[in-house]
C-alpha positions as CSV (number, residue, x, y, z in Angstrom):
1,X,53.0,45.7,126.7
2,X,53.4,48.5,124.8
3,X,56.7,49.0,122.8
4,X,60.2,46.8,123.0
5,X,60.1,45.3,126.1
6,X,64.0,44.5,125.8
7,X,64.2,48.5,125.4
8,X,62.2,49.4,128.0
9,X,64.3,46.7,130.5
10,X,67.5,48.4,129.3
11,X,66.7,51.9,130.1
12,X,65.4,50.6,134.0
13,X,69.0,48.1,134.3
14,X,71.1,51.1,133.1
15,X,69.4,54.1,135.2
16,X,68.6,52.0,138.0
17,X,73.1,50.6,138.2
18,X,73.7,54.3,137.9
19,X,71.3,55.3,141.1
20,X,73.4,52.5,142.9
21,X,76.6,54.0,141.9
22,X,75.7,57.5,143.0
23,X,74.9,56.3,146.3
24,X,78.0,54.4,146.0
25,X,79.7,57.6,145.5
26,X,78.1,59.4,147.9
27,X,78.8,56.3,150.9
28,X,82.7,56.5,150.1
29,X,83.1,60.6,149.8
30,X,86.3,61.4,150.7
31,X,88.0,62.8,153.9
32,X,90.6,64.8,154.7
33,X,92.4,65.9,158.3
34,X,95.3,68.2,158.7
35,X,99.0,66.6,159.1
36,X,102.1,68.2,159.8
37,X,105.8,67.5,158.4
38,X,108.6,65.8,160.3
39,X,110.1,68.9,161.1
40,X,106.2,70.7,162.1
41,X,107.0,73.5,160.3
42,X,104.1,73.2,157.8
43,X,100.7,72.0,158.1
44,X,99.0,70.1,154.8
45,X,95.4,68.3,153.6
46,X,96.3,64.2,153.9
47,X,93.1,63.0,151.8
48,X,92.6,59.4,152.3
49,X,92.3,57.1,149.2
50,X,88.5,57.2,147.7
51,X,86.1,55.6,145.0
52,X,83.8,57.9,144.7
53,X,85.5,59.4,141.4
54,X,85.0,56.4,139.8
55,X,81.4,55.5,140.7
56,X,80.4,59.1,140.3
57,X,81.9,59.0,136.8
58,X,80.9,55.3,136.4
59,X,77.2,56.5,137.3
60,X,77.5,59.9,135.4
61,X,78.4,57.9,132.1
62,X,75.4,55.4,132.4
63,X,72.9,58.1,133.2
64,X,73.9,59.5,129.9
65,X,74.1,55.8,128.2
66,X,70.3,55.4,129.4
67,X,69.1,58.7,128.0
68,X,70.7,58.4,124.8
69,X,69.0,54.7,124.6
70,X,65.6,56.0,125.4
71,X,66.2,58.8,122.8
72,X,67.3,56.2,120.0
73,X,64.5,53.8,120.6
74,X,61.7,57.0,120.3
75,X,64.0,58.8,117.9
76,X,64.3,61.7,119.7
77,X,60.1,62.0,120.3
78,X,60.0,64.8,117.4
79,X,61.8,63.2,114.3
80,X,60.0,60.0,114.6
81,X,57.0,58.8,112.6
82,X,53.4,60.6,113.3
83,X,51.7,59.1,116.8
84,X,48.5,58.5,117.4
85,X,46.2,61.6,119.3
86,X,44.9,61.1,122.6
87,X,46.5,60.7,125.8
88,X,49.0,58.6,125.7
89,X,50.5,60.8,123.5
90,X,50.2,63.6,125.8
91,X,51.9,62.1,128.4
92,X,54.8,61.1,126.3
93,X,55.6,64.8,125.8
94,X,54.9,65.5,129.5
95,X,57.4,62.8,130.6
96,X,59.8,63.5,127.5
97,X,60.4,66.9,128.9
98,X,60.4,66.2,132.6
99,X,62.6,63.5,131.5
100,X,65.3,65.6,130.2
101,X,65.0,68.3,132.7
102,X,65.8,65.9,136.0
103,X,68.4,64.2,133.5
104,X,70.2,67.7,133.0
105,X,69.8,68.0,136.8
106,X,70.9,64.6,137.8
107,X,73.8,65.4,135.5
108,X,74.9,68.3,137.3
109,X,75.1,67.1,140.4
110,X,77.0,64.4,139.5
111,X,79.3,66.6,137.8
112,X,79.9,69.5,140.7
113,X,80.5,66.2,142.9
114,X,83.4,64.5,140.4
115,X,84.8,68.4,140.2
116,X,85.1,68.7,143.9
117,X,86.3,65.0,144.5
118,X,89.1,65.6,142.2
119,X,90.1,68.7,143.4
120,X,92.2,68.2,146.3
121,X,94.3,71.2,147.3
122,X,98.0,71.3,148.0
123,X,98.2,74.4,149.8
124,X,100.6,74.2,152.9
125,X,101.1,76.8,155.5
126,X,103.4,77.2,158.2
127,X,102.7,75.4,161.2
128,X,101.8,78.5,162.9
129,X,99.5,80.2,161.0
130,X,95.6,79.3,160.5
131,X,95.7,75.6,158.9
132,X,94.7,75.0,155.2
133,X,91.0,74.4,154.2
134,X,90.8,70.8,153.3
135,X,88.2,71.1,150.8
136,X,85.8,68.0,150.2
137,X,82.9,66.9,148.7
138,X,79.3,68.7,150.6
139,X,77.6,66.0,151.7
140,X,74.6,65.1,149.9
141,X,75.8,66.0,146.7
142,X,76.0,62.4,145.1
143,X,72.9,62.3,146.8
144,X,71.2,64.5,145.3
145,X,72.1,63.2,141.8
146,X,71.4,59.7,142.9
147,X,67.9,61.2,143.8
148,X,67.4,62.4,140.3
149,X,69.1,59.8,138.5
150,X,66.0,57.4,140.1
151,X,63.2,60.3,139.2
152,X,65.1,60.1,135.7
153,X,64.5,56.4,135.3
154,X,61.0,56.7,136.7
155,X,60.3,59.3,133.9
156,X,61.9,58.1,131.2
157,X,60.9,54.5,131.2
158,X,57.6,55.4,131.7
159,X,58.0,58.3,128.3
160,X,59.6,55.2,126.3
161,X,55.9,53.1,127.6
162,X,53.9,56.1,126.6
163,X,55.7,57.1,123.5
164,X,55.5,53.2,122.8
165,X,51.4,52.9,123.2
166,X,50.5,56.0,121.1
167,X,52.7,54.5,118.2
168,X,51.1,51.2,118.3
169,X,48.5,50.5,116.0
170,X,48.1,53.8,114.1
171,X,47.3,53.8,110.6
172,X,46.2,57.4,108.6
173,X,43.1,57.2,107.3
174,X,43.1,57.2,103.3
175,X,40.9,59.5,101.7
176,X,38.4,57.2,100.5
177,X,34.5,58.0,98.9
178,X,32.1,55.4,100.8
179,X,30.3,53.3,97.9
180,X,27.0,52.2,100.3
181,X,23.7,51.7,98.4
182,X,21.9,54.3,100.5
């Protein structure tokens, strides 16, 4: 195999526990229902404990921790040493860029769902008038990270294989004059 295997089973272990957490995050969303006081003259959001703050940030932190892993190990695909022509090669820079644009993605999504999780409104009206909108996370927005935090590991574990073979036995060619007798 192509490349650092140790590498190459880091960048799967770390992508692949932060797919797990997304879902994680997006099985434990939070929920909210409307309560009133004692006295029912206002109405408020009761949001019930959650975890999906922490495994959203838990999983947003280790999709980052993978990339930046994969980008180390290649050096960054451009400020590397020279890699060898052909197709391999091609692919890397296919995957490299796919790669970075699910990760940016993946990122998002994760993000915009820690941003509404944390967000829980205070507003309180009077028991009367139209309730509060207990705001929560959408669901399927974990999800929808988790989904490209998995295509992220696909692609980048199969940039660092590529990026790996086309760097593997390459050596320039020296100028040299051929010294045959014919």
């Amino acid at each position: 195999m192509a490349g650092s295997t140790a590498v190459l089973a880091a960048i799967l272990i770390i992508d692949i526990v932060a797919f797990g957490l997304a879902i994680g995050a997006e099985q434990s969303r939070p929920s909210a229902r409307l309560e009133t006081d004692a006295q029912k003259d206002w109405t408020y959001c009761a949001y019930r404990p959650d975890g999906a703050t922490a495994m959203g940030g838990a999983a947003l932190a280790l999709l980052l921790v993978g990339q930046a892993v994969a980008a180390v190990a290649s050096r960054c695909f451009c400020c590397g040493a020279a890699l060898r022509p052909g197709g391999a090669r091609a692919c890397a820079l296919v995957l490299f860029i796919s790669s970075w644009l699910t990760f940016v993605i993946a990122e998002a999504c994760l993000l915009a769902g820690l941003v509404q999780t944390a967000y829980h409104t205070g507003y309180r009206t009077v028991y009367f008038e139209n309730p509060p909108d207990c705001e929560t996370v959408r669901k399927g927005t974990f999800g929808a990270g988790a989904a490209f935090a998995f295509i992220t590991c696909l692609l980048t574990s199969g940039y660092y294989y590529n990026f790996s073979k086309s760097r593997v036995n390459f050596h320039r060619r020296e100028a040299t004059i051929g010294m045959t007798p014919l």
